[in-house]
C-alpha positions in Angstrom: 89.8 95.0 3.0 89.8 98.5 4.4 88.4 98.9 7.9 85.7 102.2 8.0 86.4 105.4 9.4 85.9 104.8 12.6 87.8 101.5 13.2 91.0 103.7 11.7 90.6 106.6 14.0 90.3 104.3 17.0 93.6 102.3 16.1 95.4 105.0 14.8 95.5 106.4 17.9 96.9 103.5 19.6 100.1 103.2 17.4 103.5 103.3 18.2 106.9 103.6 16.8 109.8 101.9 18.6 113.6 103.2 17.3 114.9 105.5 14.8 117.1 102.9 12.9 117.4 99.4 11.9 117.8 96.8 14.2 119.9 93.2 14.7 118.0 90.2 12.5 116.8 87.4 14.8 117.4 84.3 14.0 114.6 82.1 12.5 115.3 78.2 11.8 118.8 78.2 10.9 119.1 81.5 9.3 118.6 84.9 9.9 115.7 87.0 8.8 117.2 90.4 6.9 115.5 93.8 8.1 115.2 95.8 4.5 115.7 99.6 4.5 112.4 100.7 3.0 112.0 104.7 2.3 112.6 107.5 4.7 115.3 105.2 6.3 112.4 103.1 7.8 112.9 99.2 8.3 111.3 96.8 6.7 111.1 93.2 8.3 110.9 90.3 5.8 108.0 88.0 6.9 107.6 84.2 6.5 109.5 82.3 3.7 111.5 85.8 3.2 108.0 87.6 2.4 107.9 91.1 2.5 105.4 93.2 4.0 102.6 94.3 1.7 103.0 98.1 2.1 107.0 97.5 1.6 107.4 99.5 -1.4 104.7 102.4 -0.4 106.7 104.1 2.7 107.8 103.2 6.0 104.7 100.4 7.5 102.5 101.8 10.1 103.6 99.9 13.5 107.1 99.1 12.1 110.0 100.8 12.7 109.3 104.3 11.9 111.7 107.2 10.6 112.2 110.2 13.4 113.3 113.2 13.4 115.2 115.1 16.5 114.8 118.7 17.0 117.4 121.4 18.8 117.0 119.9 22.6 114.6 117.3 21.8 115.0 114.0 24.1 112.4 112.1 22.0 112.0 111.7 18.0 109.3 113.4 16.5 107.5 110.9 13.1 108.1 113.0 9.8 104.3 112.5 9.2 101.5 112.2 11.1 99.1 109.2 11.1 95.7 110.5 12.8 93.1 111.2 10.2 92.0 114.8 10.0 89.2 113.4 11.5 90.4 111.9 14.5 91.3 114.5 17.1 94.6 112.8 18.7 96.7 114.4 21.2 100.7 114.1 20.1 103.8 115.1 22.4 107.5 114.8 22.0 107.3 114.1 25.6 105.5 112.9 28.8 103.5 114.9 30.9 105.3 115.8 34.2 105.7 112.2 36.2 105.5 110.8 39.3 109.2 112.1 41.6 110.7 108.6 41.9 113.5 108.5 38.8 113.2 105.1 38.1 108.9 105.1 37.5 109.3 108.4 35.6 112.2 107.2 33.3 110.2 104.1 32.9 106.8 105.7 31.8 108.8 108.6 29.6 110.3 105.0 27.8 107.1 103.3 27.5 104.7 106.0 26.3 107.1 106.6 23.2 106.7 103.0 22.7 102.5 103.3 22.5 102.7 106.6 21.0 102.2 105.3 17.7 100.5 101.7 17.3 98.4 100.6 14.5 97.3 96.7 14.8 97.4 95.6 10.9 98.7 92.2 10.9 100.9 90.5 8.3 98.1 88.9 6.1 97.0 92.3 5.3 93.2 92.2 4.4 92.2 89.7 7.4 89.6 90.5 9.6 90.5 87.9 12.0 94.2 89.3 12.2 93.0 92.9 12.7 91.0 91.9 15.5 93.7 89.6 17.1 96.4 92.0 16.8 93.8 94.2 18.4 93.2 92.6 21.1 97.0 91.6 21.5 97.7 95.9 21.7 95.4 96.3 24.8 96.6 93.0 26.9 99.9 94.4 26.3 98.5 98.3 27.0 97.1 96.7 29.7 100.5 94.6 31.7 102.9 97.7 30.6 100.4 99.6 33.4 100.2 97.6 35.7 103.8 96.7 35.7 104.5 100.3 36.6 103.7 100.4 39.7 106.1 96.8 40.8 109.2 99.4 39.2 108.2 100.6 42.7 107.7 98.0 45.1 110.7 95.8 43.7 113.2 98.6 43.4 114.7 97.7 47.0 115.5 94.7 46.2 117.2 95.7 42.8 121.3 95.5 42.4 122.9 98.3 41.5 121.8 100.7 38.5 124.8 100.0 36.1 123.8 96.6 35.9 120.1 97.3 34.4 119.6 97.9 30.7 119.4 101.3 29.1 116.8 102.7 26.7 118.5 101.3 23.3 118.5 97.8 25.1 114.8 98.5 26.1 113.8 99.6 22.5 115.0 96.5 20.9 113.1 94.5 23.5 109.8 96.4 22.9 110.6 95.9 19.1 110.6 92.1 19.3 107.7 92.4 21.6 105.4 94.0 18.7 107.2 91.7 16.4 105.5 88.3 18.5 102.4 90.2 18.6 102.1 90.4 14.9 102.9 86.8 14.3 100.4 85.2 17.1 98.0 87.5 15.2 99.0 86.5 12.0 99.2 82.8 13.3 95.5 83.5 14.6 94.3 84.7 11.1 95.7 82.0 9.0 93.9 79.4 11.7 96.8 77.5 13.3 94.9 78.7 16.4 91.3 79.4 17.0 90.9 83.7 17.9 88.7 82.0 20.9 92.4 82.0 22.6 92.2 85.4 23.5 89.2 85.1 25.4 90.1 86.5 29.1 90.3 84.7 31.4 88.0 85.4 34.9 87.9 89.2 34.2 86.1 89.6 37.2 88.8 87.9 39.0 91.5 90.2 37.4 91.6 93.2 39.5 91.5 91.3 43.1 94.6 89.1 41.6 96.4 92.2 40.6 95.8 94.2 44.3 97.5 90.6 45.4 100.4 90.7 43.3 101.0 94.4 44.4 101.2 93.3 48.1 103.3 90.1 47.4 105.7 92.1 45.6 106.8 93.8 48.7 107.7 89.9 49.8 109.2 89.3 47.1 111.9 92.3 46.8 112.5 91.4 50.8 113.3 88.2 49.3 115.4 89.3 46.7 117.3 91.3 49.0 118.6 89.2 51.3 118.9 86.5 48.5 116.5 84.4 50.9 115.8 81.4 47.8 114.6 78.8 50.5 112.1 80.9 52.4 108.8 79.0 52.4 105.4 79.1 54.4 104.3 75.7 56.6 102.1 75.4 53.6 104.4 74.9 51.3 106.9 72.6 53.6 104.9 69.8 53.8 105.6 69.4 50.3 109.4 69.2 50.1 110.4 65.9 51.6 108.7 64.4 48.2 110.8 66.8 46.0 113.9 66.7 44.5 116.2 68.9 45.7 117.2 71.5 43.1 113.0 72.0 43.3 113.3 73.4 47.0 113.4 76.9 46.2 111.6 80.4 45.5 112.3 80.5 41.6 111.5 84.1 40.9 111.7 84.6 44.6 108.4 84.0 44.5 106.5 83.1 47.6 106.3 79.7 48.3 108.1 78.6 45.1 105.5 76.7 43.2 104.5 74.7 46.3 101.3 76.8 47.2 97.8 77.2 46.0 98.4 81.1 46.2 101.4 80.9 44.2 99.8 78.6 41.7 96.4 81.4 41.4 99.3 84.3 40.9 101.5 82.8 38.6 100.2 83.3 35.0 99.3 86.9 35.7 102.8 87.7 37.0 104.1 86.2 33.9 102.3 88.5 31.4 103.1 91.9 33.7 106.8 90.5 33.5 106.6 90.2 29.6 104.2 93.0 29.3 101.3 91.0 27.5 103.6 88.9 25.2 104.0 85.3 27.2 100.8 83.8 26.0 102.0 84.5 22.3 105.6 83.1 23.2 103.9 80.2 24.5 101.5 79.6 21.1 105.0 79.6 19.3 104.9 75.4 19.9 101.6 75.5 17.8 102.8 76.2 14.1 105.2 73.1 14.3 102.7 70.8 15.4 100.2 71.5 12.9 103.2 71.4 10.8 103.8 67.3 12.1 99.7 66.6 12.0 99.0 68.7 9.3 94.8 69.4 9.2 94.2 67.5 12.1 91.8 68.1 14.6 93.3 65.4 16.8 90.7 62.6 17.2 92.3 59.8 18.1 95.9 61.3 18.9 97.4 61.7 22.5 99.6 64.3 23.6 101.4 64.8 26.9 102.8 67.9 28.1 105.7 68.2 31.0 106.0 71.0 33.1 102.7 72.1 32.4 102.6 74.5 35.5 98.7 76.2 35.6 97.8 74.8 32.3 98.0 77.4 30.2 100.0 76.3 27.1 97.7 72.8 27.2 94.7 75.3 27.3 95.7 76.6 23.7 96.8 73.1 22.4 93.3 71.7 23.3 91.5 74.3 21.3 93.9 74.0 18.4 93.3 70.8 18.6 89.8 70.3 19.8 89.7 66.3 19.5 92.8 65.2 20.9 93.6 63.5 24.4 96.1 65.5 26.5 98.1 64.7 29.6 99.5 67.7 32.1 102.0 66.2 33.9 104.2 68.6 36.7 105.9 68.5 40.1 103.9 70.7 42.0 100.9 69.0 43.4 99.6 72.7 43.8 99.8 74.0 40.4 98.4 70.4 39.3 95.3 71.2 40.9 95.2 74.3 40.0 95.3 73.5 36.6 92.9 70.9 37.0 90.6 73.7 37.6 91.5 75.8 35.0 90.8 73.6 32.1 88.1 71.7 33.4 86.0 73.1 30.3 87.9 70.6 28.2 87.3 66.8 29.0 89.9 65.6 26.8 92.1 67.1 29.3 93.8 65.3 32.1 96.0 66.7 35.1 97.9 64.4 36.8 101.2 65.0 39.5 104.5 63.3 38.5 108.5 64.0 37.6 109.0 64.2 33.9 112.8 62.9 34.6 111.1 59.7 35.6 108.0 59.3 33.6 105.3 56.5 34.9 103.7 55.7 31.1 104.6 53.1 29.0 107.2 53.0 26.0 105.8 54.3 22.9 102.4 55.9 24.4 102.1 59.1 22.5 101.6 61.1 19.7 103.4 64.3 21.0 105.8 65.7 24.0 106.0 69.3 24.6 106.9 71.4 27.1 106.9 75.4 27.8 109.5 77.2 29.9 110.5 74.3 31.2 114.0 73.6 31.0 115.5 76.7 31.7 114.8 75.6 35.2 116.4 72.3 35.3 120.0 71.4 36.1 122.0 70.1 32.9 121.6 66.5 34.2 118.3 66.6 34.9 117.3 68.3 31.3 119.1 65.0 30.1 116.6 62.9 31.9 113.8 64.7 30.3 114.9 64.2 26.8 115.4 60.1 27.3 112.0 59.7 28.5 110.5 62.0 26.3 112.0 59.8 23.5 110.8 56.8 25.4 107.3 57.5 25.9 106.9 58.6 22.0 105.5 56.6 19.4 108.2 56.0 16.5 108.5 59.7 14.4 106.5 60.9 16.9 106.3 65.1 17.6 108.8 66.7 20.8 108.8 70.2 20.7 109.2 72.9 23.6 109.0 76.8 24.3 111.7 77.9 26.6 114.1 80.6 26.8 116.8 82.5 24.5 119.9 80.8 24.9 123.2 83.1 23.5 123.6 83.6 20.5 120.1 82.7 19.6 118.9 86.9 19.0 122.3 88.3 20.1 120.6 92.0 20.3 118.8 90.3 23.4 121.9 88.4 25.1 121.9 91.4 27.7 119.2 90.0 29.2 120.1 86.6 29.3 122.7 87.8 31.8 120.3 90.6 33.6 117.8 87.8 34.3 119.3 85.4 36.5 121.1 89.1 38.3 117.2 89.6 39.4 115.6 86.8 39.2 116.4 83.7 41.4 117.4 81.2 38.4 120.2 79.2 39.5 120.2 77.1 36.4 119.7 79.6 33.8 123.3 80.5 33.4 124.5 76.8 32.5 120.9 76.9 30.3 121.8 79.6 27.9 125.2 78.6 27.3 124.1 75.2 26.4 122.2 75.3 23.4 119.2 73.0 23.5 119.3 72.1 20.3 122.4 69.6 20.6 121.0 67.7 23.8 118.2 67.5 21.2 120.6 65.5 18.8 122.6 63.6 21.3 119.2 62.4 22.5 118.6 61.0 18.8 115.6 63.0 18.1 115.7 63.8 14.0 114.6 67.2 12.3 115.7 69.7 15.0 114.2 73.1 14.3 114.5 76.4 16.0 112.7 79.5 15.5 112.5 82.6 18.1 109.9 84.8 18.7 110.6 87.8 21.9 112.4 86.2 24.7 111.8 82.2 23.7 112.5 80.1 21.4 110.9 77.1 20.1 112.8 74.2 19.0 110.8 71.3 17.5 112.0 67.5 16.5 110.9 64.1 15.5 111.5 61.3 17.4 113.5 58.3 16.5 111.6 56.0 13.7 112.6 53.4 15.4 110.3 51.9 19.1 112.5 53.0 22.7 113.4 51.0 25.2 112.8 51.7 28.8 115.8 54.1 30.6 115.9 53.0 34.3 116.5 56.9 35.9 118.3 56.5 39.6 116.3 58.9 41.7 117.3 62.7 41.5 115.5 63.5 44.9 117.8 63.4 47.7 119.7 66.4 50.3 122.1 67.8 47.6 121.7 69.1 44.4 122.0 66.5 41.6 124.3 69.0 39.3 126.4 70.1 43.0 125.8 73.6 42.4 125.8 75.1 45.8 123.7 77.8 46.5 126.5 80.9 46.5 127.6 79.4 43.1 123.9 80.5 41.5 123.1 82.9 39.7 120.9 84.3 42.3 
């Protein structure tokens, strides 16, 4: 179906080509997915089930990577043909206009307007409406976070280690590439119905810009906190809660303020996340769908009960419970803060419950539910304590029951991105992450008897998904992990902080 006039003039303007040549494969289940050299030199990803793109064979895909050409003193590629209609009046540079003085913000926006010089949001499933729209939408969140991230290049630079440690532009374009590449998939994801479009509704618009004047001013906090590598700096607030914690929970992940032990934190939190990933953590986190409509095929839950751990503000459970609209759900985290704040969140869904707990010690009975999952969770948790999680995630499931979870890259998993598996922790107060990505999830998965381990990556995560063991579980006792040292003995100068 071709969109009018009009609809192409508006999203041809809004396209963008990322590099000049082809790029690493990233992994996908257990293989890798092969990047074909269509014409003009341009790549040509392979989609689902080693499907091509429809437009492989006709020239280099609009959105994909592009061909360039460089001329004499050029610092940026200039595409071979032009995509504006002769109708459309579009303004093209080989470079930025002049930029702000500070190095770092100018190098930064020269890098990012290439990326959204050229951008046309066509999904995969050429021809869907619903697609077009989603991938749409998906081009302005993502618009929207690079912009506002800008600005924190400013703020957080203080607290930044040295320059030689930072990626450089090739590093960056790869990133942006697998960015686009989630984008298309959440759409195409959107447009084949594994989740309803109504999951890119915004969220409190109103609310958006007052959040965002917030984050600006807490960034200053945060990059004093990152510069003195102060990981245990918390408000009275936030104190009260820590006696009831276990102890590698006592801390600023992030650097954040007040950890996740504050109703501020808590309202901040999801819209830090998407400036961090530019737009794309919302489809990393819908990655878990696909393999759970895979296990419940066309299901729209009635009578199944899911429970999710870690679930933070409630956003990945706020996609589940539209997917599926019928089903019971259980948000279960450590933070009493960010348990009420999710409370609030998805109070529009009844079927939804929020309740405080430790998933290393669940309180439910063996064999209670239909499905476990879990989203950025255990990148956080010390090895032994990711161990706990798995046995009573196997315990609480009903026989051949679905466990699945969004977290992290570990090495190896897209080894174009392993750079910044070791930037992250560098700048980001993670103290667990190191042991994480060296560690691959998937055989704790095995040793924990789940069955039918599958991986796929999308950006930054991956999502691994499993069955549980036919077979009903017996009760683990857990001895309690809350005490005045670290479970795993990492000491604090041993982080990766």
């Amino acid at each position: 179906m071709e969109t009018s006039l009009n609809a192409r003039v508006r999203w041809d303007c809004f396209r963008f080509v990322m590099v000049d040549r082809p790029l690493p494969s990233p992994r996908v289940g257990a293989r890798r997915v092969p990047l074909q050299i269509g014409p003009a030199g341009s790549a040509l990803e392979s989609g689902p089930a080693g499907r091509t793109h429809p437009d492989a064979t006709s020239g280099p895909r609009r959105g994909s990577l592009a061909s360039t050409e460089l001329g004499p003193g050029s610092r940026s590629g200039r595409l071979l043909s032009s995509s504006c209609p002769p109708e459309a009046r579009c303004v093209r540079s080989d470079r930025m206009p002049s930029s702000p003085t500070d190095p770092a913000l100018a190098s930064a926006a020269r890098l990012f307007g290439r990326a959204f010089r050229e951008f046309d949001p066509r999904p995969w499933s050429a021809g869907s409406p619903i697609s077009t729209l989603a991938l749409g939408v998906h081009s302005l969140r993502s618009g929207l976070f690079f912009a506002e991230g800008l600005p924190l290049l400013l703020t957080q630079r203080p607290g930044m280690r040295r320059a030689a440690s930072r990626p450089g532009p090739d590093s960056v374009r790869v990133l942006l590439s697998r960015l686009r590449e989630i984008l298309e998939r959440d759409a195409d994801r959107i447009g084949r119905g594994v989740a309803p479009l109504s999951v890119l509704l915004p969220r409190d618009p109103l609310h958006h810009g007052i959040r965002l004047l917030r984050i600006l001013a807490d960034s200053l906090s945060v990059s004093a906190r990152r510069k003195n590598r102060h990981s245990r700096d918390f408000g009275s607030t936030a104190r009260a809660w820590l006696d009831d914690l276990p102890a590698y929970y006592r801390r600023n992940f992030h650097y954040q303020t007040d950890g996740y032990l504050s109703a501020r934190s808590a309202d901040l939190y999801e819209h830090q996340v998407e400036i961090l990933f530019r737009g794309g953590a919302d489809a990393m986190r819908r990655l878990i769908l696909e393999p759970m409509k895979d296990h419940f095929g066309d299901h729209d839950g009635h009578g199944l009960h899911f429970l999710e751990l870690g679930s933070g503000t409630g956003s990945a459970s706020r996609s589940v419970a539209r997917a599926f609209p019928r089903a019971k759900i259980t948000c279960l985290d450590l933070s009493y803060p960010y348990t009420n704040h999710a409370r609030r969140q998805l109070a529009a869904f009844p079927r939804v419950e929020c309740v405080q707990g430790d998933a290393a010690s669940l309180d439910f009975a063996a064999d209670r539910f239909d499905a476990v999952y879990s989203v950025f969770l255990f990148h956080e948790l010390p090895l032994s304590v990711r161990e706990l999680v798995l046995d009573e995630a196997q315990r609480v499931l009903r026989p051949a029951g679905f466990f699945g979870f969004v977290d992290s890259l570990q090495k190896g998993d897209d080894e174009a991105l392993d750079w910044a598996l070791d930037f992250f922790p560098r700048e980001f107060h993670e103290p667990y992450y190191a042991h994480y990505v060296s560690h691959p999830m998937e055989d704790l998965l095995e040793e924990a008897g789940f069955e039918d381990i599958r991986s796929e990556t999308g950006y930054l995560a991956k999502c691994v998904s499993a069955r549980a063991r036919t077979m009903p579980a017996t009760r683990i006792d857990t001895p309690p992990i809350a005490g005045p040292e670290d479970p795993t003995g990492i000491r604090d100068d041993q982080s990766a902080e």
